[in-house]
VMD Tcl script that draws the C-alpha trace (Angstrom):
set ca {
  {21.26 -11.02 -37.41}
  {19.44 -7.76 -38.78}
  {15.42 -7.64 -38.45}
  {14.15 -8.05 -41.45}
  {10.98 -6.04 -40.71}
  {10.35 -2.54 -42.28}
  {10.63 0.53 -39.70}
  {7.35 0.59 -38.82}
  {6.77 -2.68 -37.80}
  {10.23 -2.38 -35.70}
  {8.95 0.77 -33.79}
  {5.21 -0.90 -33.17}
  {6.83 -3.41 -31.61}
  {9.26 -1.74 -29.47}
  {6.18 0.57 -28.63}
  {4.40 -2.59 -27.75}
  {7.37 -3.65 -25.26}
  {7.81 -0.33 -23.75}
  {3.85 -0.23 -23.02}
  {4.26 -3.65 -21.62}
  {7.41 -2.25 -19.69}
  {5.71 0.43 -17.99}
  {2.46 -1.92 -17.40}
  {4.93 -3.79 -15.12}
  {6.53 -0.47 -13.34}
  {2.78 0.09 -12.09}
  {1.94 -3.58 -11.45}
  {5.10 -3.49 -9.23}
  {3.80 -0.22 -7.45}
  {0.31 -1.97 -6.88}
  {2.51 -5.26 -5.66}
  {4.05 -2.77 -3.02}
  {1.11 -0.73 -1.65}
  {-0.60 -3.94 -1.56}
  {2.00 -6.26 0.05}
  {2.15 -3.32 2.90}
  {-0.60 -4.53 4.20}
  {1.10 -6.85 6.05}
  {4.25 -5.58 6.68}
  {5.33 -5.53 10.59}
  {4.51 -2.61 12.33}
  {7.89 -0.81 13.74}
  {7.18 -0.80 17.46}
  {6.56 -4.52 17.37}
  {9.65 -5.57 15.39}
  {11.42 -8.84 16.84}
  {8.12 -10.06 18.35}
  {5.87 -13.18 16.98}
  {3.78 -12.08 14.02}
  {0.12 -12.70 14.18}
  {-1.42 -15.91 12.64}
  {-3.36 -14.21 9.85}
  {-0.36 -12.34 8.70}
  {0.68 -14.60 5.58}
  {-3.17 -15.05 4.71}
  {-3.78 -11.21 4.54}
  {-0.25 -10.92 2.04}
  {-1.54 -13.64 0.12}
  {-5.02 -12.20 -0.23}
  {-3.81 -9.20 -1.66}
  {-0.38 -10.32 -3.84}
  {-0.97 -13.88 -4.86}
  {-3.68 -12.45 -7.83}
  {-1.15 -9.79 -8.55}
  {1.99 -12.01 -9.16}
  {-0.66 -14.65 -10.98}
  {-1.82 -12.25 -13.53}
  {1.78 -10.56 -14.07}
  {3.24 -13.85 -14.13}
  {1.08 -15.36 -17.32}
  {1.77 -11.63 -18.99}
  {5.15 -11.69 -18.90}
  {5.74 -15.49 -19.78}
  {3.16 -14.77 -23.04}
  {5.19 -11.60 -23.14}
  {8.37 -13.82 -23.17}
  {7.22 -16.70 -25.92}
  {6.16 -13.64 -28.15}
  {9.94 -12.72 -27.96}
  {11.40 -15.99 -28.82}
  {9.11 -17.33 -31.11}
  {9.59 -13.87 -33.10}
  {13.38 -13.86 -32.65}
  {12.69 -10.24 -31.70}
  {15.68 -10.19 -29.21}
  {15.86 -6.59 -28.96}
  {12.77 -5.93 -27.59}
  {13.82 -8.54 -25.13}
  {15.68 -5.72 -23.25}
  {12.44 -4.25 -21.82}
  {11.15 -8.03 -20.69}
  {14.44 -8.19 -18.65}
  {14.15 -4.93 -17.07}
  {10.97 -5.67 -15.93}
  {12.32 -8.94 -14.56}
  {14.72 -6.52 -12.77}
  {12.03 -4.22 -11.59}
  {10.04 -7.18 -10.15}
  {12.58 -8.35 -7.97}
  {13.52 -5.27 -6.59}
  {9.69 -4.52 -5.54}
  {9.65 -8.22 -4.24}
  {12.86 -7.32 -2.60}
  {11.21 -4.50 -0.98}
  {8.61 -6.57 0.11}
  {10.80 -8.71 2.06}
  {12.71 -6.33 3.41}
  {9.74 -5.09 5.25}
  {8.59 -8.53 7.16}
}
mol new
graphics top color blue
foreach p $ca { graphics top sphere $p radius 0.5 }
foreach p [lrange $ca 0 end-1] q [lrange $ca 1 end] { graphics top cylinder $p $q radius 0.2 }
display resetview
């Protein structure tokens, strides 16, 4: 099916996604630096990690993923309930961009 908006209501909205993509590019930059707090030190690789380890990650990237997570469901229902599946593209790139910083993440513990 065609969009049946006019042009410039098409291109607000894609501007809106794209603003909304790149929002999540830097909240997944801020997940990283934050989340590195707590990443294993090299020389002590292999040994027990410290009891306040998870507490500390949590501190810092449990607020993060909260407030990302209620953008980009609202994010999501704005998509469906507008039938505006091509703006869809940018929500699943930033799905894609999240789990590769989340990736990152745990690669590092």
């Amino acid at each position: 099916m065609h969009e049946t908006l006019e042009p410039s209501k098409r291109s607000s909205a894609r501007r809106v996604s794209l603003a909304l993509f790149i929002v999540n590019v830097i909240g997944t930059i801020i997940y990283v630096v934050a989340a590195s707090h707590s990443w294993a030190i090299p020389q002590e690789r292999g040994l027990h990690s410290t009891t306040g380890e998870p507490f500390i990650w949590a501190l810092f990237v449990v607020p993060i993923l909260a407030a990302f997570t209620v953008l980009n469901l609202l994010w999501g229902a704005y998509i469906c309930f507008s039938r505006r599946w091509r703006n869809g593209y940018f929500w699943l790139m930033s799905a894609g961009v999240w789990l590769i910083a989340v990736w990152i993440d745990f690669a590092h513990h």
